[in-house]
N, C-alpha and C positions, 0 to 999 in steps of 0.2 A: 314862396313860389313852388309849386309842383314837380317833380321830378319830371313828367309827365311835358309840361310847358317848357321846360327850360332845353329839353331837348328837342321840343318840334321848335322853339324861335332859333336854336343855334343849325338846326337845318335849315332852316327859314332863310339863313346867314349866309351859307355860303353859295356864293355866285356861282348859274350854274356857267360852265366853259363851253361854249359855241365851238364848232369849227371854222377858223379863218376862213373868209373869203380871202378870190384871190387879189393878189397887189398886201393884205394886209401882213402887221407883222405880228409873229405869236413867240411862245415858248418852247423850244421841244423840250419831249422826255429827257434828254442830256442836262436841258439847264440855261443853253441858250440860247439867244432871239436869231429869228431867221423871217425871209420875209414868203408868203407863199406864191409860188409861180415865180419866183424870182425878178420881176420888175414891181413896184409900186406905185398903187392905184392913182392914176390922177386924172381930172376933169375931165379930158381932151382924149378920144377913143378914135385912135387912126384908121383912115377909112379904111373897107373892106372891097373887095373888088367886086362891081356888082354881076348879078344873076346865079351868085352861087355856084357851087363845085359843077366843073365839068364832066360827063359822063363817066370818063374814062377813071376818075379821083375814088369811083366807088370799089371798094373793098368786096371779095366774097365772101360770102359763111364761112366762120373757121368749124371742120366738122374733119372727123377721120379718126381712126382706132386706134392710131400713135398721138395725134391729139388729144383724143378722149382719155386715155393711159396717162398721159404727162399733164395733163389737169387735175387729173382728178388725183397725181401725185403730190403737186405742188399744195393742191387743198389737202391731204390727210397731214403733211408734214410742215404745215403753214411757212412754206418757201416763198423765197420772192424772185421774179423775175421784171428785169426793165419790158422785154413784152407785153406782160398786163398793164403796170403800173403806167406805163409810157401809153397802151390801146394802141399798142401797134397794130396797122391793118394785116399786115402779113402771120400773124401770129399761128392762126393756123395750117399751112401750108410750110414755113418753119420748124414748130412744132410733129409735125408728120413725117418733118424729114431726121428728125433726132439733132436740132440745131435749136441754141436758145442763149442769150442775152443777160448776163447776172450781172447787177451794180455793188462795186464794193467799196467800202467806206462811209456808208451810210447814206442820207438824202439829202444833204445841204452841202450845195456847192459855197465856196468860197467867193466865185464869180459871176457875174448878172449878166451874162450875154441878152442880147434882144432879141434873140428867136428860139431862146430857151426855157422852157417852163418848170425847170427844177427849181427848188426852194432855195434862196440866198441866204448865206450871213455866218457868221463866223463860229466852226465846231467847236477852237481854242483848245486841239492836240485830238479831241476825243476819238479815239480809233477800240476797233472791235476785237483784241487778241485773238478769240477763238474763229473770225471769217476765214480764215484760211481752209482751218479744217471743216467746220459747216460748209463750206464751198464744194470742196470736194467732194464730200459726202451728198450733198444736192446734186452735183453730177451724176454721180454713180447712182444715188436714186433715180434720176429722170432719166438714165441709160442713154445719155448724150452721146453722138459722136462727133458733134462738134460743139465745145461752147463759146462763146465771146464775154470775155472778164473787161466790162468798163467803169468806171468811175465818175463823181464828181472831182473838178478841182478841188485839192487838199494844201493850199499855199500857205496853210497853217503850221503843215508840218515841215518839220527838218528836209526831207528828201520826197517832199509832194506825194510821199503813199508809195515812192517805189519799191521799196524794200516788201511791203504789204503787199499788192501786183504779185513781186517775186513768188514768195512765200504760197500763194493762193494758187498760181502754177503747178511748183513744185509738189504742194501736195496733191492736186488736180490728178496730174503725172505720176505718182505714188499711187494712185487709191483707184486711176482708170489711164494706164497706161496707153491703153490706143484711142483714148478720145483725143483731138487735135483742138488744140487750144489760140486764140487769138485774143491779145490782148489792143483793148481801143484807149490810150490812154490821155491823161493829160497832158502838158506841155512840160511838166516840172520845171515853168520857168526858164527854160532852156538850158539846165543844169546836164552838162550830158553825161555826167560820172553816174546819173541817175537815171537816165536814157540806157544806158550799159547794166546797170543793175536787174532791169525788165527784159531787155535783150537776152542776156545771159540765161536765164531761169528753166531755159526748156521749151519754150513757145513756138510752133510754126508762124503766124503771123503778128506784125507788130504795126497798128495803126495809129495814127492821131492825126486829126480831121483839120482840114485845112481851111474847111466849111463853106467859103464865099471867093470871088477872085479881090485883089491884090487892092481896088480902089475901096469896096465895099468893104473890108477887113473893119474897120472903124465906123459906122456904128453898131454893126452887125453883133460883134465880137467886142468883150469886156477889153477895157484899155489893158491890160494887163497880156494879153494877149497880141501876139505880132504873126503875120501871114509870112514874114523872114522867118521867125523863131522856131513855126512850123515845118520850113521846108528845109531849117535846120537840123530840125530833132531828125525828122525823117533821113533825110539823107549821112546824117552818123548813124543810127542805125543800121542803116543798108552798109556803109564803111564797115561798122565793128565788127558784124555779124552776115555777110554775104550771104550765107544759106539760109538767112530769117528773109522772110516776103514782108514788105513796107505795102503799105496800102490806106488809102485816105480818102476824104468824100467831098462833096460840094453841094450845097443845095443850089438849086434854082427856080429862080422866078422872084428874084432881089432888087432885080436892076440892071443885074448885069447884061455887058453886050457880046455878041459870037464872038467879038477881038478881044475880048478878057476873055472869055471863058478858054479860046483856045489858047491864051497867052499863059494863062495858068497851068493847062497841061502840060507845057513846053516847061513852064518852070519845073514844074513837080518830075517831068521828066530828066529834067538834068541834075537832081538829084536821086534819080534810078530805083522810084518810085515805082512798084511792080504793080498794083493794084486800083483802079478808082471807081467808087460809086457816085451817079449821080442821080439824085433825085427832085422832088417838086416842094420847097418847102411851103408848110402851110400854119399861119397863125394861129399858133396857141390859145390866146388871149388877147382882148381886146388894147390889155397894157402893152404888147407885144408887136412887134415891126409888119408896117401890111402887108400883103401878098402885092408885086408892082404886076404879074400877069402870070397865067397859066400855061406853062411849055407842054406843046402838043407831044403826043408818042410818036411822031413823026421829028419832031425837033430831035427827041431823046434816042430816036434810032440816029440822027444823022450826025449829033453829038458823040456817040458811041464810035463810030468809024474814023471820029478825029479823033479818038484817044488813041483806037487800033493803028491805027497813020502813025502818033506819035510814038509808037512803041510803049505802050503798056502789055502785058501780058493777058488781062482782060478790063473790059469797064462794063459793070452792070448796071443799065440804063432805063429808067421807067420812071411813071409819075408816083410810083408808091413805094421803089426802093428807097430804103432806110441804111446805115452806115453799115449792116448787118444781116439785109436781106439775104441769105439764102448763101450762107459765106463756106458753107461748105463743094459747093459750085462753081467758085471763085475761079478756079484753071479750066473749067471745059468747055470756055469758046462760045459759049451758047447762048450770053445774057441771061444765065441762068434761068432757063426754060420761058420768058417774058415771049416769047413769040408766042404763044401758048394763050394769053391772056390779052389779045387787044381784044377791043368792044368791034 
């Protein structure tokens, strides 16, 4: 046999590797399985709400010269931000305002929530040493003045990634001392020695998402996950650290009804809960929880005024805020400039 032959049949050999659809499970670069979009694919595709997105659901152009700058930064220095990778609608309007969204710990969460399209399945410890300092450094390139450090669940690890969190502040703070920093984190299982660890680091804001009101927590939200355990992390927080701002999000258009929704702010309020965003959530994937209806920008204005009743400091309220919209706005009263943008 030919030199010639033996090397085109052993090319011939090897399978080439597709990219997962989503629901399937693959292999990452690490080494291990994870599933894509984080629920898997089965027969039965939950209805969708008919007549498709309402007007008001559309996105503008992301365009602008602090946009154009922090793109075209992100691309020379192949950076990543949850903005693109997530198509956030807001992206450019964020971007223009020198605010931006970085995921740390890589892309496989530990947990399969059902309105979540991150990848599932177990890292088994794998963490990034040098994200800390590439973080900062990515700040200080994109000349942030504000950034948002969130995560997937890491219940792999000893301390859920807080110690990591930490670190990624700390040197955030080091290397661009007047950008303000907010971290969105996970629950660390409701470990709060580990709550204090992130607390501690330097951060103006400290979030984790409360996501749904208090009936809807289950299916919504990975069993692992408790609407208690949230409004616990939150509220030691606010305890340990009185001069850190607590702040947390809820989607809507779940299920939920105005006497959950405003029962939830009462809760999150009495643990002294300074910040809430609420917005429209909308399915991912067809593996993914349906949309049960679409809240008017009328609802979300009037939503807005019971958080202000309840004493939040602000709640930024629209069909297309994200847990992160526009977070450098967070205290000036304004729904961060959303009056600006109804259709």
């Amino acid at each position: 046999m030919s030199k010639e032959r033996s090397a085109s049949e052993s090319l011939a050999s090897i399978a080439v590797v597709e990219e997962p659809r989503s629901g399937q499970k693959y292999r990452t670069a690490q080494g291990f399985s994870a599933i894509r979009d984080g629920i898997k694919a089965t027969t039965a595709s939950p209805m969708r709400v008919p007549g498709g997105k309402p007007r008001w659901l559309k996105a503008p152009l992301a365009t602008g010269s602090n946009y154009d700058f922090v793109r075209k930064t992100v691309r020379e220095h192949r950076l990543a931000t949850v903005c693109e990778e997530a198509k956030c609608p807001n992206i450019g309007e964020c971007w223009n305002a020198g605010t931006a969204t970085i995921m740390l710990m890589g892309e496989v969460c530990t947990r399969a929530c059902r309105f979540c399209a991150v990848d599932t399945g177990n890292p088994r410890g794998w963490l990034d040493a040098e994200e800390p300092e590439n973080t900062a450094r990515t700040v200080a390139l994109m000349r942030l003045r504000y950034v948002v450090l969130t995560s997937v669940n890491r219940d792999d690890l000893p301390d859920g990634g807080a110690a990591h969190f930490a670190a990624a502040v700390r040197a955030i703070k080091r290397v661009s001392p007047e950008t303000a920093v907010e971290a969105l984190t996970p629950d660390f299982q409701g470990v709060l020695r580990d709550v204090e660890t992130v607390v501690d680091s330097g951060l103006e804001v400290f979030a984790q998402n409360v996501e749904t009101v208090e009936r809807l927590t289950h299916p919504v939200r990975d069993a692992r996950a408790s609407y208690i355990q949230t409004l616990d992390v939150l509220g030691h927080a606010k305890q340990h650290r009185p001069d850190v701002l607590t702040k947390t999000s809820l989607m809507l258009g779940l299920g939920e009804t105005d006497d959950e929704i405003r029962q939830c702010m009462r809760d999150l309020r009495s643990k002294s809960v300074d910040l809430l965003t609420l917005g429209q959530y909308l399915q991912p994937t067809a593996h993914h929880l349906p949309i049960d209806r679409f809240v008017t920008p009328e609802e979300f204005d009037r939503y807005r005024e019971w958080a202000l009743a309840e004493g939040f400091r602000e709640c930024v309220s629209g069909p297309l805020v994200r847990s992160s919209y526009r977070a450098e706005l967070a205290l000036q009263g304004n729904n961060a400039g959303l009056v600006n943008h109804r259709p």
